[in-house]
N, CA, C and O atoms as a GROMACS GRO file, in nm:
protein
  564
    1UNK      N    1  30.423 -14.757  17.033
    1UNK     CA    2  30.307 -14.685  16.984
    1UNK      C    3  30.245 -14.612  17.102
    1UNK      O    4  30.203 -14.654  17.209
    2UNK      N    5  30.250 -14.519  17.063
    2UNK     CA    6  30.164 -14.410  17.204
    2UNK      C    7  30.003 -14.430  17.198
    2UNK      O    8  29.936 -14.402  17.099
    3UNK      N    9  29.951 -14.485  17.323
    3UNK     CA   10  29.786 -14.561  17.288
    3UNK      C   11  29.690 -14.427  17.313
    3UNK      O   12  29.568 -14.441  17.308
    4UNK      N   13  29.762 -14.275  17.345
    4UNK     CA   14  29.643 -14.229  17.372
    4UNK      C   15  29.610 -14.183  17.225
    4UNK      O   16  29.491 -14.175  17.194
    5UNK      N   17  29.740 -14.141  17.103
    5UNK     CA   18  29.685 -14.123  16.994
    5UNK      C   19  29.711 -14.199  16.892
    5UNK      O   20  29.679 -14.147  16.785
    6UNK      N   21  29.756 -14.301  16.887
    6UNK     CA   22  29.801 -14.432  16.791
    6UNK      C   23  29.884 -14.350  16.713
    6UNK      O   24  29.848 -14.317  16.600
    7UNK      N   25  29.988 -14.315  16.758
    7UNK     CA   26  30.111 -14.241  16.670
    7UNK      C   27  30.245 -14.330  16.726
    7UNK      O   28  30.271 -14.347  16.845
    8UNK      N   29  30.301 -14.368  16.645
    8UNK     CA   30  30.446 -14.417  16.693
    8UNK      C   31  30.525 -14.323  16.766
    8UNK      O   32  30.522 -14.213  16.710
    9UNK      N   33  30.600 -14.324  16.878
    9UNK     CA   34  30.658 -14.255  16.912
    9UNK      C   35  30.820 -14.392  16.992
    9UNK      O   36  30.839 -14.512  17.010
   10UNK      N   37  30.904 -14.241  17.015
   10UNK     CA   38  31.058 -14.339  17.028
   10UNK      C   39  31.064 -14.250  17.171
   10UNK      O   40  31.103 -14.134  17.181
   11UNK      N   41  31.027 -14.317  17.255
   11UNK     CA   42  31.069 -14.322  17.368
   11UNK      C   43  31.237 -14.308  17.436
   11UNK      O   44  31.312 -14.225  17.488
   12UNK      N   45  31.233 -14.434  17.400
   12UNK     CA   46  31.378 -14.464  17.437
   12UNK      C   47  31.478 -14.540  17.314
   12UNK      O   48  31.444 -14.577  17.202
   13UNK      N   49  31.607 -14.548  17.378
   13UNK     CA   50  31.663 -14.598  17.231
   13UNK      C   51  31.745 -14.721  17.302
   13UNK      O   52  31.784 -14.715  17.419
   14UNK      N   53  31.758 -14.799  17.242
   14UNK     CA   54  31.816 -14.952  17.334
   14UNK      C   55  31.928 -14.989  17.208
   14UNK      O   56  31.885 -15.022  17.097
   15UNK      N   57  32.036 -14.984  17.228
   15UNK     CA   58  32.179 -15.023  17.139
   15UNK      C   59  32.186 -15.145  17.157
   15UNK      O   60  32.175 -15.187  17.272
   16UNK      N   61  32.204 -15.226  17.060
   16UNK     CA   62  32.266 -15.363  17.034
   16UNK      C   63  32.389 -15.398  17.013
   16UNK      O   64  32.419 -15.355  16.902
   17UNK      N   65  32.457 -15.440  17.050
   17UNK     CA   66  32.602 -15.526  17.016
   17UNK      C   67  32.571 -15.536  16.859
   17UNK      O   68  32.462 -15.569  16.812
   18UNK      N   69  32.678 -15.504  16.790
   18UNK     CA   70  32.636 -15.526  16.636
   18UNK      C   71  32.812 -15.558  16.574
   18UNK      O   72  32.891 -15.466  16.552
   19UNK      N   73  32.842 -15.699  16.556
   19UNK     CA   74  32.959 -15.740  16.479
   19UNK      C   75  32.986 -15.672  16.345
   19UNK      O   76  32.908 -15.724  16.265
   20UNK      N   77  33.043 -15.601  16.296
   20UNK     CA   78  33.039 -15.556  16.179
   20UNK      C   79  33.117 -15.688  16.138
   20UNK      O   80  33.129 -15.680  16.016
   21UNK      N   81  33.167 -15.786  16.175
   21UNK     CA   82  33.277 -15.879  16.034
   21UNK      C   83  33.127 -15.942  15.999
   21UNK      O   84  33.033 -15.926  16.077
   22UNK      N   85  33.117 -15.999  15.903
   22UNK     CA   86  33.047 -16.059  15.838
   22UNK      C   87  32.994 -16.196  15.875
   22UNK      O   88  33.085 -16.242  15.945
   23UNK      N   89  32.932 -16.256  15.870
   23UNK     CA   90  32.903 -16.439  15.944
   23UNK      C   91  32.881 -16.498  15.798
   23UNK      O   92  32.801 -16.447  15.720
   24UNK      N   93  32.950 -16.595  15.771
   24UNK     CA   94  32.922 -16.740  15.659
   24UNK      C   95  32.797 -16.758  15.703
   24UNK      O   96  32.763 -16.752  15.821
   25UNK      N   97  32.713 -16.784  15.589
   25UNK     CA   98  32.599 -16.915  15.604
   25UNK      C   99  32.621 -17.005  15.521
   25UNK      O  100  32.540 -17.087  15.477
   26UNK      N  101  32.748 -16.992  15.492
   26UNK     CA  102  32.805 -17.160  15.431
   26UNK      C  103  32.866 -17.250  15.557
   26UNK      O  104  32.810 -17.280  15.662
   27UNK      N  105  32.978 -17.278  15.519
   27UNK     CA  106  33.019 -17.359  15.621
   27UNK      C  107  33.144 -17.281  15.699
   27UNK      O  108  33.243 -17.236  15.641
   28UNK      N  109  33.116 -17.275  15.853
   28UNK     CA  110  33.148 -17.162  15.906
   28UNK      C  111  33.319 -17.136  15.911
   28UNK      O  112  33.401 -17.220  15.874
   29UNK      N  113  33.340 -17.051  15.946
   29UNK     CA  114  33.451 -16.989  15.930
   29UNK      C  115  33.541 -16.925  16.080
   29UNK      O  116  33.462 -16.912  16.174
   30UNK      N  117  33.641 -16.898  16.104
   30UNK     CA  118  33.659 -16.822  16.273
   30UNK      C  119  33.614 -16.649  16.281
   30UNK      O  120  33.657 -16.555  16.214
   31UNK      N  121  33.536 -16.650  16.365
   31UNK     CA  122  33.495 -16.518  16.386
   31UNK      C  123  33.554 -16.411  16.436
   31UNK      O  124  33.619 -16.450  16.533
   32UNK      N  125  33.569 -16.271  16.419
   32UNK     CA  126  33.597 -16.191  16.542
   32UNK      C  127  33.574 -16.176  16.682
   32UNK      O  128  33.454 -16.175  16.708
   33UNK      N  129  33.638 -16.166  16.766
   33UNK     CA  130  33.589 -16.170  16.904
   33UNK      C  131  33.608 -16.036  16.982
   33UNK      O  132  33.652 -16.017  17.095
   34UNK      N  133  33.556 -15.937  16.877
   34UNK     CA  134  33.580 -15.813  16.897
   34UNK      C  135  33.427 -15.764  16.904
   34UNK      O  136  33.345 -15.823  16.834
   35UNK      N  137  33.383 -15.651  16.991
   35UNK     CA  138  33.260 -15.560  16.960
   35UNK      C  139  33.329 -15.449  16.864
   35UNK      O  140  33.431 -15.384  16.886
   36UNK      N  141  33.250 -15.445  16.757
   36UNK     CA  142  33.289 -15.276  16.655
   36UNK      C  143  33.218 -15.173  16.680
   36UNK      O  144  33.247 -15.054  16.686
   37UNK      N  145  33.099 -15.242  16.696
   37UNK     CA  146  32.962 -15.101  16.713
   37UNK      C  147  32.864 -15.141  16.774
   37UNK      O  148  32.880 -15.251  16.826
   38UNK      N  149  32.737 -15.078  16.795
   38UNK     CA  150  32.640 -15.119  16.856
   38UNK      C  151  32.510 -15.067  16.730
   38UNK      O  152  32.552 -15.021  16.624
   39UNK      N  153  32.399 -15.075  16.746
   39UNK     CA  154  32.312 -15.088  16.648
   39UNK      C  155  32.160 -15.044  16.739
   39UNK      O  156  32.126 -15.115  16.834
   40UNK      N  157  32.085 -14.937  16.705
   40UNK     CA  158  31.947 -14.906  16.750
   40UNK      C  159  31.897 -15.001  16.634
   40UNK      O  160  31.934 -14.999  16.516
   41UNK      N  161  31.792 -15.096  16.700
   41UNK     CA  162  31.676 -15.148  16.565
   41UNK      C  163  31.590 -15.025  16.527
   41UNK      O  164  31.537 -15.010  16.416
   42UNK      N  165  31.580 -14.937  16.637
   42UNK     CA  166  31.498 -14.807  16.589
   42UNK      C  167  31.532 -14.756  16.441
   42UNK      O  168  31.459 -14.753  16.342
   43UNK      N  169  31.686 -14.712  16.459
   43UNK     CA  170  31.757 -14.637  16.405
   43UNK      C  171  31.748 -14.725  16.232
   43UNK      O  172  31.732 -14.666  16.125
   44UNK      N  173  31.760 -14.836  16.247
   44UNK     CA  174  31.760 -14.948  16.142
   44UNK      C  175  31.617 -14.973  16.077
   44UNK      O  176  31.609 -14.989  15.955
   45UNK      N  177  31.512 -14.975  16.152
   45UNK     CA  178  31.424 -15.025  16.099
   45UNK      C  179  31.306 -14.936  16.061
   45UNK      O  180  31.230 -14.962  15.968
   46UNK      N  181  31.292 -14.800  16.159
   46UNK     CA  182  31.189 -14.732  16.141
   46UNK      C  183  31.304 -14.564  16.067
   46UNK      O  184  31.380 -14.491  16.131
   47UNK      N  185  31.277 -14.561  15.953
   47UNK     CA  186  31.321 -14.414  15.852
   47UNK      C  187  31.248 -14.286  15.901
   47UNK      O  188  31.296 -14.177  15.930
   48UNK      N  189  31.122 -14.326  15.903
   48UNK     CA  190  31.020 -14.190  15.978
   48UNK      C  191  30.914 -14.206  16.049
   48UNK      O  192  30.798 -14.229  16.014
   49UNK      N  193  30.972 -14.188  16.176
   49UNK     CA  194  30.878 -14.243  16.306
   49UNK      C  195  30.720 -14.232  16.303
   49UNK      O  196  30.624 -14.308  16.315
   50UNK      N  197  30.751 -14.060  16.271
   50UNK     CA  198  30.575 -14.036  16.249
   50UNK      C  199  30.505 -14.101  16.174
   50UNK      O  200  30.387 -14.109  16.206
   51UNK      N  201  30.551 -14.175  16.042
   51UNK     CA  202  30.508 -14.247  16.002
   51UNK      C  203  30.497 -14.379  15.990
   51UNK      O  204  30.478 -14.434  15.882
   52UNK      N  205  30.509 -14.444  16.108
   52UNK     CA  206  30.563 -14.559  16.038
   52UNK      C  207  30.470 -14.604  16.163
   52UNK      O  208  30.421 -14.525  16.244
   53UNK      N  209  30.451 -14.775  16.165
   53UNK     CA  210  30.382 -14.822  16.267
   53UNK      C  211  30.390 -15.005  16.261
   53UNK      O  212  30.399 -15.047  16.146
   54UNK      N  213  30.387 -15.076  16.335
   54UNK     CA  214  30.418 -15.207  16.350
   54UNK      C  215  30.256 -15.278  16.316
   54UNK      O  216  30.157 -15.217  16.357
   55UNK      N  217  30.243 -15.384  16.252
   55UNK     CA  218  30.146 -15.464  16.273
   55UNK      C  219  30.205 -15.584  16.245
   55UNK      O  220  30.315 -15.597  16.192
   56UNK      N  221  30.126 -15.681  16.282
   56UNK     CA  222  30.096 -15.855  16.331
   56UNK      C  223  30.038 -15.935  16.213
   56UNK      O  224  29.943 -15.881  16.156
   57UNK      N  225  30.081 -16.057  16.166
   57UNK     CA  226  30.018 -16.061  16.073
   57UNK      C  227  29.939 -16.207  16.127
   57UNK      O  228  29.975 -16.276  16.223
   58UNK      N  229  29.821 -16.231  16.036
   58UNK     CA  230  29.710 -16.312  16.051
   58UNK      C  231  29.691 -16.397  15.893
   58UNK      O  232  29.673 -16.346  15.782
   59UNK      N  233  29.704 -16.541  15.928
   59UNK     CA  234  29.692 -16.594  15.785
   59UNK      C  235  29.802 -16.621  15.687
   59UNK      O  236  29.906 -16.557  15.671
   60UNK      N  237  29.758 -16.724  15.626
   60UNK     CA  238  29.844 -16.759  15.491
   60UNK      C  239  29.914 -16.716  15.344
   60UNK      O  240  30.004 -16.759  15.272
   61UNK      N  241  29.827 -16.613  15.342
   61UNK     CA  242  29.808 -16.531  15.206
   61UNK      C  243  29.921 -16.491  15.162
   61UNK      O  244  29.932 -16.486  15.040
   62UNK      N  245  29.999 -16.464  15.216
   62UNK     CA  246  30.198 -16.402  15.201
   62UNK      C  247  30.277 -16.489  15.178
   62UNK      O  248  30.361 -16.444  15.100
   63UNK      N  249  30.308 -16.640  15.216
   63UNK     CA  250  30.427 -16.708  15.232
   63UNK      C  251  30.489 -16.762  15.128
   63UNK      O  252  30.554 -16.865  15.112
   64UNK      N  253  30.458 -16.678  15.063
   64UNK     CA  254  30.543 -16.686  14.887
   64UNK      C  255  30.644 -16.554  14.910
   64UNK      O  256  30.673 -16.507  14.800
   65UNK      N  257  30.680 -16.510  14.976
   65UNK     CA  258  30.698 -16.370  15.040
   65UNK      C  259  30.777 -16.362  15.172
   65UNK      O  260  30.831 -16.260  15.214
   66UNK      N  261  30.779 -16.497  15.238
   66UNK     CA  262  30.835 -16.542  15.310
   66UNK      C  263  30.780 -16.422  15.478
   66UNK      O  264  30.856 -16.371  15.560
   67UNK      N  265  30.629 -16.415  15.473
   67UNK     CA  266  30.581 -16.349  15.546
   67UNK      C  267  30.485 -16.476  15.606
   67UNK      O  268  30.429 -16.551  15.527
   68UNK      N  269  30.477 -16.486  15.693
   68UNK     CA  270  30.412 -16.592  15.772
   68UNK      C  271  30.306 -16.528  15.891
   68UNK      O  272  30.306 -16.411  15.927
   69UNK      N  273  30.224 -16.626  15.937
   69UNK     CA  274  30.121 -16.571  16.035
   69UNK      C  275  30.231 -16.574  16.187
   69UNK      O  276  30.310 -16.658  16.230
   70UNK      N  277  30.185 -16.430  16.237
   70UNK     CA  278  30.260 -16.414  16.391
   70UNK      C  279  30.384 -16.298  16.340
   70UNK      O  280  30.443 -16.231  16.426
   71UNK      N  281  30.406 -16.288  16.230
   71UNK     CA  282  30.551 -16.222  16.183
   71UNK      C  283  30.465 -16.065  16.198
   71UNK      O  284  30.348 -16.030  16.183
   72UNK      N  285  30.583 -16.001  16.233
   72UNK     CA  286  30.566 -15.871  16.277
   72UNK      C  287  30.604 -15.786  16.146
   72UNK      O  288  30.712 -15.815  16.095
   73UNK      N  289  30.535 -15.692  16.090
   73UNK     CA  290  30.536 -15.610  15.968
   73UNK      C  291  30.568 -15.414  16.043
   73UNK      O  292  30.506 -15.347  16.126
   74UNK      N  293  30.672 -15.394  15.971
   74UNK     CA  294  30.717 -15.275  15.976
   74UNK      C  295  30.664 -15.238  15.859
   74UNK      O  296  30.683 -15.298  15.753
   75UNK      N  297  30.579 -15.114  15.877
   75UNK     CA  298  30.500 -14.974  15.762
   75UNK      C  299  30.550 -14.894  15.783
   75UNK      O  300  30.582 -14.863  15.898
   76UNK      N  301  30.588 -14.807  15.645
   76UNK     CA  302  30.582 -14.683  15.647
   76UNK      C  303  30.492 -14.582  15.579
   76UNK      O  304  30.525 -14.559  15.463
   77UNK      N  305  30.424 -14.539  15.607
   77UNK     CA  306  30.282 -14.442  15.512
   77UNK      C  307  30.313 -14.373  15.445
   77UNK      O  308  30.231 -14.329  15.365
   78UNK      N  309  30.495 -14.310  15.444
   78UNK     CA  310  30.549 -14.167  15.401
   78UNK      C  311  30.587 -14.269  15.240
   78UNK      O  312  30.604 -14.209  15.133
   79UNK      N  313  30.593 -14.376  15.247
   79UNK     CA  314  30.679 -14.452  15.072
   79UNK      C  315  30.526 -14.437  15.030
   79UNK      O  316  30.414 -14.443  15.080
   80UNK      N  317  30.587 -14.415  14.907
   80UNK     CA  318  30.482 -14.416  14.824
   80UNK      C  319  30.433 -14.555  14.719
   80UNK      O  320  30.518 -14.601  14.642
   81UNK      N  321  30.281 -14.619  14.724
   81UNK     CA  322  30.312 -14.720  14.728
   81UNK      C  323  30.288 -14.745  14.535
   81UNK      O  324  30.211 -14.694  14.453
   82UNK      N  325  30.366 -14.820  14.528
   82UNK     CA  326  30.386 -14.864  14.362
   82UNK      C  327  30.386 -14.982  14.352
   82UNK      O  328  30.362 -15.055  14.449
   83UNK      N  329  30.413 -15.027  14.234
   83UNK     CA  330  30.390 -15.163  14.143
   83UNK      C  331  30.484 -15.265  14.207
   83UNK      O  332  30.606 -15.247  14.210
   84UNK      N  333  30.424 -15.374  14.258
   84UNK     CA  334  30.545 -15.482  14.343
   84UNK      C  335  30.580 -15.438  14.471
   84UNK      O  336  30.629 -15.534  14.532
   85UNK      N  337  30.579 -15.366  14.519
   85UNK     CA  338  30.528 -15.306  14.635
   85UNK      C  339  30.459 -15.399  14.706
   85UNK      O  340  30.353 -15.441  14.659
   86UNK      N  341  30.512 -15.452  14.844
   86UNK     CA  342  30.388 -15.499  14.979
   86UNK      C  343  30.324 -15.415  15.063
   86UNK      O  344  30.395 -15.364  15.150
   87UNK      N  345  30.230 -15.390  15.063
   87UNK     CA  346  30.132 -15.280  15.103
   87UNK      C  347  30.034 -15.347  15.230
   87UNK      O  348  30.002 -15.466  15.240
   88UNK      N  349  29.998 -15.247  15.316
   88UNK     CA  350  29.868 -15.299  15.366
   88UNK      C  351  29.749 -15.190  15.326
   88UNK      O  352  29.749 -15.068  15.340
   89UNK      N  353  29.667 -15.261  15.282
   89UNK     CA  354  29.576 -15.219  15.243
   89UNK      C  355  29.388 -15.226  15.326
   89UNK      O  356  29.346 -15.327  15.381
   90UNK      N  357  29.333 -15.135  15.317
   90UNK     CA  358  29.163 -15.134  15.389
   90UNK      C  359  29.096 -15.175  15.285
   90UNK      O  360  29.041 -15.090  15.216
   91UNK      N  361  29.084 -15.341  15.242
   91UNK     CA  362  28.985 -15.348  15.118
   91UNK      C  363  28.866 -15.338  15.180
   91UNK      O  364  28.890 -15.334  15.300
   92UNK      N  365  28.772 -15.334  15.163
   92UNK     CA  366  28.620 -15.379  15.197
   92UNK      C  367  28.599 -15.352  15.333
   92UNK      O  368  28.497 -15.400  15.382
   93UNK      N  369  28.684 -15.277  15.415
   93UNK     CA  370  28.652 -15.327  15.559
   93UNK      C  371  28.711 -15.390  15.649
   93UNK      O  372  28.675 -15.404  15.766
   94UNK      N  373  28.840 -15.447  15.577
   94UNK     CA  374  28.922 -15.517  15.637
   94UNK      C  375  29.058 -15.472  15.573
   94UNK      O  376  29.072 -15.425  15.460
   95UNK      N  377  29.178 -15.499  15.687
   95UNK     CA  378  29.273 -15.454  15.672
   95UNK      C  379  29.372 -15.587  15.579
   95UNK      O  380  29.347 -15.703  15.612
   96UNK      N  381  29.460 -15.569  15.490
   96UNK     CA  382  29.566 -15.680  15.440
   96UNK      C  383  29.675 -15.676  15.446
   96UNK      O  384  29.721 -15.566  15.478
   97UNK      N  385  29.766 -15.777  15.422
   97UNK     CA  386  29.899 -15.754  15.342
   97UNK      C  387  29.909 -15.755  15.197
   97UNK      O  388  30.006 -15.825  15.224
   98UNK      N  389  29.907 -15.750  15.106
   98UNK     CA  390  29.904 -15.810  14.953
   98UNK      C  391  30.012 -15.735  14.902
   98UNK      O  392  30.064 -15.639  14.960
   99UNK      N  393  30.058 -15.798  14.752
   99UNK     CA  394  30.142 -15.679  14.677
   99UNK      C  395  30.022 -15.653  14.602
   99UNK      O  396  29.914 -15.710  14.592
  100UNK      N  397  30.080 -15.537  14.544
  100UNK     CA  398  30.015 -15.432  14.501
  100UNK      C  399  30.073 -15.438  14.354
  100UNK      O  400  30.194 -15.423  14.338
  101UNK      N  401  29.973 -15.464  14.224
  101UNK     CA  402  30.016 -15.458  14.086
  101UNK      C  403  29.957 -15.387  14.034
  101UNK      O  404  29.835 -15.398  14.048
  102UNK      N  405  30.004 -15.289  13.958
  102UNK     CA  406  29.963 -15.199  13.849
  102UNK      C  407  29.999 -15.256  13.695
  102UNK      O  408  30.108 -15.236  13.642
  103UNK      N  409  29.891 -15.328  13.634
  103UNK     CA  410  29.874 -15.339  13.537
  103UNK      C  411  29.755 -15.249  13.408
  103UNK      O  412  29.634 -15.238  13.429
  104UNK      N  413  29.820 -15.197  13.290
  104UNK     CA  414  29.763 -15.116  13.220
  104UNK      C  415  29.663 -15.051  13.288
  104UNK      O  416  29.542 -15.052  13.261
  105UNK      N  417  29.720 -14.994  13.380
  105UNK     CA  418  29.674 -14.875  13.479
  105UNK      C  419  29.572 -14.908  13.570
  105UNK      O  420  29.510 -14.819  13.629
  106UNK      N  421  29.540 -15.069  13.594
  106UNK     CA  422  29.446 -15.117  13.613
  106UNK      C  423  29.544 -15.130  13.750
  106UNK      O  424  29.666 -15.109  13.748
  107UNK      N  425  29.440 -15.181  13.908
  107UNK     CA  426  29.502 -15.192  14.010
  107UNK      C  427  29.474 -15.349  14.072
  107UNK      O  428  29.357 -15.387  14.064
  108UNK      N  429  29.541 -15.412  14.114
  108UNK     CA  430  29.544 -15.554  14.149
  108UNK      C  431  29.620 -15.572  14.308
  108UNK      O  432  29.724 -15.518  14.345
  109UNK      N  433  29.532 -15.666  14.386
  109UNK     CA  434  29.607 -15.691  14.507
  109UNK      C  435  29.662 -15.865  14.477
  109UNK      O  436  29.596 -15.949  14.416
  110UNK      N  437  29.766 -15.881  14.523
  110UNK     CA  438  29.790 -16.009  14.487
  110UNK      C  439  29.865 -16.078  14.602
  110UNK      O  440  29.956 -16.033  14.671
  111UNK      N  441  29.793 -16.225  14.608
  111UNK     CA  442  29.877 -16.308  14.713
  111UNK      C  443  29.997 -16.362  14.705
  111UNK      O  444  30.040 -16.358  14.590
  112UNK      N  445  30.077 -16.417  14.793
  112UNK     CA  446  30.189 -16.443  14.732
  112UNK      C  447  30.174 -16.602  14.760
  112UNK      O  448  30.280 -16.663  14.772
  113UNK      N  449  30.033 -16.687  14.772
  113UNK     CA  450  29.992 -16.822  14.795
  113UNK      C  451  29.903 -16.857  14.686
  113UNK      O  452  29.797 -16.796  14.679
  114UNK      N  453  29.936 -16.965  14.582
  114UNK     CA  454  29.874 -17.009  14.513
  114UNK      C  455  29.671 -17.000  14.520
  114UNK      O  456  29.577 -16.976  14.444
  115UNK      N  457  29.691 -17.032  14.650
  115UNK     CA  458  29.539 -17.118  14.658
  115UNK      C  459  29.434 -16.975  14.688
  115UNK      O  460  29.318 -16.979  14.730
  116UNK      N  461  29.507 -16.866  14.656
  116UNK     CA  462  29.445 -16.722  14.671
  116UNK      C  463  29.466 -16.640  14.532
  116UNK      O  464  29.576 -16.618  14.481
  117UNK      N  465  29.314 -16.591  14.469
  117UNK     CA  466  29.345 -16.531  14.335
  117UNK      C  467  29.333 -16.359  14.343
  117UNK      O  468  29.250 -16.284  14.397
  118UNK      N  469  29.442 -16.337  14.272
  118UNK     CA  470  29.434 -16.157  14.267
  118UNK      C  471  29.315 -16.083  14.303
  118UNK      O  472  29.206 -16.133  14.279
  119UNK      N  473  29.322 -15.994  14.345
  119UNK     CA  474  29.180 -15.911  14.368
  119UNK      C  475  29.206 -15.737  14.265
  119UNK      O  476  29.286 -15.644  14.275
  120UNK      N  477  29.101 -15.765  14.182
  120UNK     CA  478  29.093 -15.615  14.128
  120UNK      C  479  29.022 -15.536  14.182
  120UNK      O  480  28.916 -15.564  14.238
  121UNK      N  481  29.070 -15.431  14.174
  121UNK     CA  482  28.979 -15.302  14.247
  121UNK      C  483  28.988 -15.247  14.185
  121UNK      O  484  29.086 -15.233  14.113
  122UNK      N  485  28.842 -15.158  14.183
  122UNK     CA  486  28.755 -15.072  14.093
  122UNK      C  487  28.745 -14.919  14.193
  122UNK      O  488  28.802 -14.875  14.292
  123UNK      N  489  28.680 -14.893  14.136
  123UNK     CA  490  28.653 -14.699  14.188
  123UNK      C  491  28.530 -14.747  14.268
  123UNK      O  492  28.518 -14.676  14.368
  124UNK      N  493  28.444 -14.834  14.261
  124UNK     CA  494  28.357 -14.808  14.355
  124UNK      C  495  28.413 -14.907  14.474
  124UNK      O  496  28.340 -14.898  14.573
  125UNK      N  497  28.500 -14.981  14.487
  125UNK     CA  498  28.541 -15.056  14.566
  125UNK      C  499  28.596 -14.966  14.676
  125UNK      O  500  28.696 -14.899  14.651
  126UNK      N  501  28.523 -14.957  14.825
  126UNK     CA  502  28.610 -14.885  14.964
  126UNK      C  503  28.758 -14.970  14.974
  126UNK      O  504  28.770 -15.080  15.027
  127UNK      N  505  28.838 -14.913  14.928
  127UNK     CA  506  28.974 -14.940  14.924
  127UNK      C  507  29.058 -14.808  14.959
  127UNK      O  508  29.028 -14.702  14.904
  128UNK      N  509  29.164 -14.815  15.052
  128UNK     CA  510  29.262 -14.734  15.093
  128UNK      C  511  29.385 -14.801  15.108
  128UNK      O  512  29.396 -14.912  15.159
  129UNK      N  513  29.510 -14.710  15.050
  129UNK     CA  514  29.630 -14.799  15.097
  129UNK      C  515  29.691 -14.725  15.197
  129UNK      O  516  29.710 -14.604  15.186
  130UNK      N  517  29.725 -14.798  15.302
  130UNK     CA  518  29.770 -14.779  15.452
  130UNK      C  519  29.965 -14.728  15.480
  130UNK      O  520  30.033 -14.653  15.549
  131UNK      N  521  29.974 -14.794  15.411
  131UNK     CA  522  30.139 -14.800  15.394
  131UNK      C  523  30.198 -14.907  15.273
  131UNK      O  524  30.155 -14.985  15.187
  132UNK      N  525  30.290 -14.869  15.312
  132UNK     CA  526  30.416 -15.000  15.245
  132UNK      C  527  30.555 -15.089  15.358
  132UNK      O  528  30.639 -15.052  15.439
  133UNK      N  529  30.519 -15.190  15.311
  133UNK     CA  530  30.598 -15.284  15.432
  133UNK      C  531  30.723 -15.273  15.400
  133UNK      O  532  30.757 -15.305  15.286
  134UNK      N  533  30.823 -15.225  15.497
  134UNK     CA  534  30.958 -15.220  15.468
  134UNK      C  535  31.037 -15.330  15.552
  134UNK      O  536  31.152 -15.350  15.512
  135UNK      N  537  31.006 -15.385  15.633
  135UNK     CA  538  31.076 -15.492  15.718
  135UNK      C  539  30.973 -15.596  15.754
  135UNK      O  540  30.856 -15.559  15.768
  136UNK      N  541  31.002 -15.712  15.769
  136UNK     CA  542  30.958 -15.795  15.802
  136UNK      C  543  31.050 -15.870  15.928
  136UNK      O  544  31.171 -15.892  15.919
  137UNK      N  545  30.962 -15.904  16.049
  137UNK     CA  546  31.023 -15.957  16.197
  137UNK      C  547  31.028 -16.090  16.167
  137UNK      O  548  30.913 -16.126  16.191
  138UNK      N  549  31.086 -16.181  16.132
  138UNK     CA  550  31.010 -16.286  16.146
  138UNK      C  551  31.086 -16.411  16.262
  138UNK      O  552  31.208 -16.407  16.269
  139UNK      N  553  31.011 -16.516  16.347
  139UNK     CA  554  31.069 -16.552  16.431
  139UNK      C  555  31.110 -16.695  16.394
  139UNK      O  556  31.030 -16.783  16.362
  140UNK      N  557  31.269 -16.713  16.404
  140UNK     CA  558  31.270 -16.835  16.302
  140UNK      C  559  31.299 -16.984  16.397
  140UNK      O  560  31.341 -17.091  16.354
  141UNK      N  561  31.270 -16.958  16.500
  141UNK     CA  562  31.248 -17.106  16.609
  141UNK      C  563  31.091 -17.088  16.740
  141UNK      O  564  31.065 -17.179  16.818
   0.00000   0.00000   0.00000
């Protein structure tokens, strides 16, 4: 992210070792011991730079969603955001993750944690939607 204007920008591009054979997550199998290709996460994860931007997440509210607090959220502002859709959203003043439901045209933010109930929003409600989450980082040790 470039800090003098909070625009994503791609600097540089860093290639990964990337196995194209496939890996079991059953019970394992013999692997290739070959490199095929290499892999930008750029190239993989961000579709349109200008738009797109990383945030951090804070809280419980997702892990029905398998989004957890500390997990890193890839946006893009350019998708357009629709029904079932994970969005971040500016409710009230504050920024979220929620999905996003369109019911009988009516608009709903919804958790993906029981112990949190939908939020409707109205026309007078300061609400903006920010993007739509296309990747999720998440760190699994």
């Amino acid at each position: 992210m470039d800090k003098k204007n909070n625009k994503p920008c791609k600097e540089s591009s860093l290639k990964i070792p990337l196995f194209l054979t496939p890996i079991q997550a059953g019970f394992p199998s013999p692997a290739d011991d070959y490199l095929e290709n290499s892999l930008d996460l750029n190239e993989l994860l961000i579709k349109n730079p200008p738009a797109s931007f990383f945030v951090k997440v804070k809280g419980d509210s997702m892990i029905g969603a398998q989004i957890s607090e500390g997990d890193i959220l890839v946006v893009d502002r350019s998708i357009e955001p629709v029904d079932k859709k994970i969005i971040i959203a500016n409710f009230l003043g504050e920024f979220n993750v929620k999905r996003l439901r369109i019911i009988n045209k009516e608009v709903f933010l919804y958790s993906e944690n029981p112990k949190y109930k939908p939020m409707k929003i109205t026309k007078e409600m300061d609400f903006e939607v920010f993007g739509v989450v296309t990747y999720v980082i998440h760190k699994t040790i």
